[in-house]
N, C-alpha and C positions, 0 to 999 in steps of 0.2 A: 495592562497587557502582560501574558506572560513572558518569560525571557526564552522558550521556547518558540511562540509564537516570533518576535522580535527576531530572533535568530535567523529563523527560516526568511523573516523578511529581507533583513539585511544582506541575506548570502543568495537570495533569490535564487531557493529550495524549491524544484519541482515536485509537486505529488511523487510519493515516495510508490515503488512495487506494490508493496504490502497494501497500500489503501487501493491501487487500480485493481489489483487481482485476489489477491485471499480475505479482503472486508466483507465483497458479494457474498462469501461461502455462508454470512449468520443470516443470510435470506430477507434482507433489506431492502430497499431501494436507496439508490443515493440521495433522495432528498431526505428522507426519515433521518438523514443526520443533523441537518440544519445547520445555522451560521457559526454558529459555535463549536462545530467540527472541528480540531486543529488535522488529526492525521490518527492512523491505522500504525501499528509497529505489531515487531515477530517478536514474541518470547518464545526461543528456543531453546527447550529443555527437553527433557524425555517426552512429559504431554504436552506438545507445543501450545501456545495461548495466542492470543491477538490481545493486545493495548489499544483501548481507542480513547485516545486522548481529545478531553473538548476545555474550550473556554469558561471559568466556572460564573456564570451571572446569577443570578434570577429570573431568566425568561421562563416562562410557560412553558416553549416548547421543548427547550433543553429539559423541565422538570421531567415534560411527559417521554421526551425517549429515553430518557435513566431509568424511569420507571418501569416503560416496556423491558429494558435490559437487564434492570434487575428480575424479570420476570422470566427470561429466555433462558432453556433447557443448559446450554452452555456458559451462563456464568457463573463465576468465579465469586470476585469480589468488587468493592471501590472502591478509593482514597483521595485525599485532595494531594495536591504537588505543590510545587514552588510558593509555597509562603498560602495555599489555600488560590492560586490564580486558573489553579485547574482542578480538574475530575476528572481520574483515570478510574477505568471498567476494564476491568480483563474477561474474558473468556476466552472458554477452550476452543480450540480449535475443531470443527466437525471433525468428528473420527471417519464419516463418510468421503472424504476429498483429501484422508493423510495421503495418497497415492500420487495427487496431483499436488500435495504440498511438497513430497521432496524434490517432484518435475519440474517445481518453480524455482526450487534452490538450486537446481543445475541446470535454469535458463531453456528449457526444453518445455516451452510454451505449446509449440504446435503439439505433443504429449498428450496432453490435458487429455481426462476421462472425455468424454462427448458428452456428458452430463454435465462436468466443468464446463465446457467449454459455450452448453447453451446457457448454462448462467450467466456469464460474463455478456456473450452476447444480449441476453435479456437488459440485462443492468445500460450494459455500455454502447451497446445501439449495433447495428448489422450495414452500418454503410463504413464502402472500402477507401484506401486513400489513392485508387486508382493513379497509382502509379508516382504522386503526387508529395506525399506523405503517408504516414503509417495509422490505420485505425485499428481497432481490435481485430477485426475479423483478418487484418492482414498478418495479423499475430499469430492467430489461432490458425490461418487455413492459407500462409500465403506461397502467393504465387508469383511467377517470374519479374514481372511490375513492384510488385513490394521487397524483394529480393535485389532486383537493379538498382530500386531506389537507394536501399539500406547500403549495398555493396559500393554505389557511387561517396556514399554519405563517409565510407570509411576508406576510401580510394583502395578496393581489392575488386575483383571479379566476384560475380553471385556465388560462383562455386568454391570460392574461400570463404565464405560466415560459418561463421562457429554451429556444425552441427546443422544449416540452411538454415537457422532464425533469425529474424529480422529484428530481434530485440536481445537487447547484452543481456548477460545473467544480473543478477540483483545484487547490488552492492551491500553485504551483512552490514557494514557501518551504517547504511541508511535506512534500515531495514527494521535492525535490532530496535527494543524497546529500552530507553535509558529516561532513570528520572532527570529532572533538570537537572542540579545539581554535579551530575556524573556527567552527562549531555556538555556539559558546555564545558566541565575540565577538560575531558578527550579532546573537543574542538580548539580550546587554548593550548594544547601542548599541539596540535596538529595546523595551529596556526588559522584560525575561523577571523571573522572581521569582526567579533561580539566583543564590545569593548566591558560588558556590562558590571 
């Protein structure tokens, strides 16, 4: 297992932004990533990129979506990680969705192009969290239900959320793309449970 992987276990790391919202943009579906998926990260530089970091084995499947990716108009390069435990693939970011990339770094979801936004919905499904909990589409298009809900969740009224979105902006720490090695210094000066 890698010490990434093990980390996110340990700290009981939610799916990071990056894999919920700007992974869709290479035109995938979520399964085509398979078990060996660990997560999506932001390189943000002048041409921003995506990390998509997976578990390194020998299955088949992982063989064939490198393969596909090594094939896709937006890659970069790969490299293995921690000691050969992973395989990172970077690619660029669509230059078609840089509009809805900076809307994502300043948390302005409901923004999204409407071309962004039927992606996500393609990918992430069109049912709401009536009132309940929050699904995409209450992200993308919500409404006084999804807004009561979030606004109770952070004990303010609906009409205190930052900007009316129902989802905080993204945290760059969890966002950013770091090799292991860098990954889990930050996390040991910031105090993580990774004893490793």
């Amino acid at each position: 297992m890698s010490r990434r992987t093990e980390y996110i276990e340990k700290n009981n790391i939610d799916t990071n932004d990056t894999t919920i919202f700007l992974l869709p943009s290479l035109g995938f579906s979520k399964t085509f990533y398979g078990d060996d998926f660990i997560s999506a990260y932001l390189i943000d530089v002048l041409k921003p990129k995506l990390a998509l970091v997976f578990k390194n084995n020998d299955s088949e499947s992982l063989k064939e979506s490198i393969e596909i990716l090594q094939t896709h108009e937006e890659y970069v390069e790969s490299y293995y990680d921690d000691e050969d435990k992973e395989l990172v693939v970077i690619l660029k970011f669509p230059k078609v969705y840089k509009d809805d990339l900076l809307k994502f770094k300043k948390g302005r979801f409901k923004e999204f192009s409407n071309d962004f936004k039927e992606l996500l919905l393609d990918v992430h499904g069109r049912i709401t969290g009536d009132g309940k909990c929050i699904y995409m589409v209450d992200v993308l298009h919500p409404d006084y239900k999804a807004k009561r809900y979030k606004a109770d969740q952070l004990g303010v009224s609906p009409n205190e959320l930052p900007n009316g979105e129902v989802r905080s902006i993204p945290d760059y720490d969890k966002e950013r793309y770091m090799k292991v090695d860098e990954l889990l210094e930050q996390k040991k000066i910031k105090g993580s449970k990774y004893e490793g």
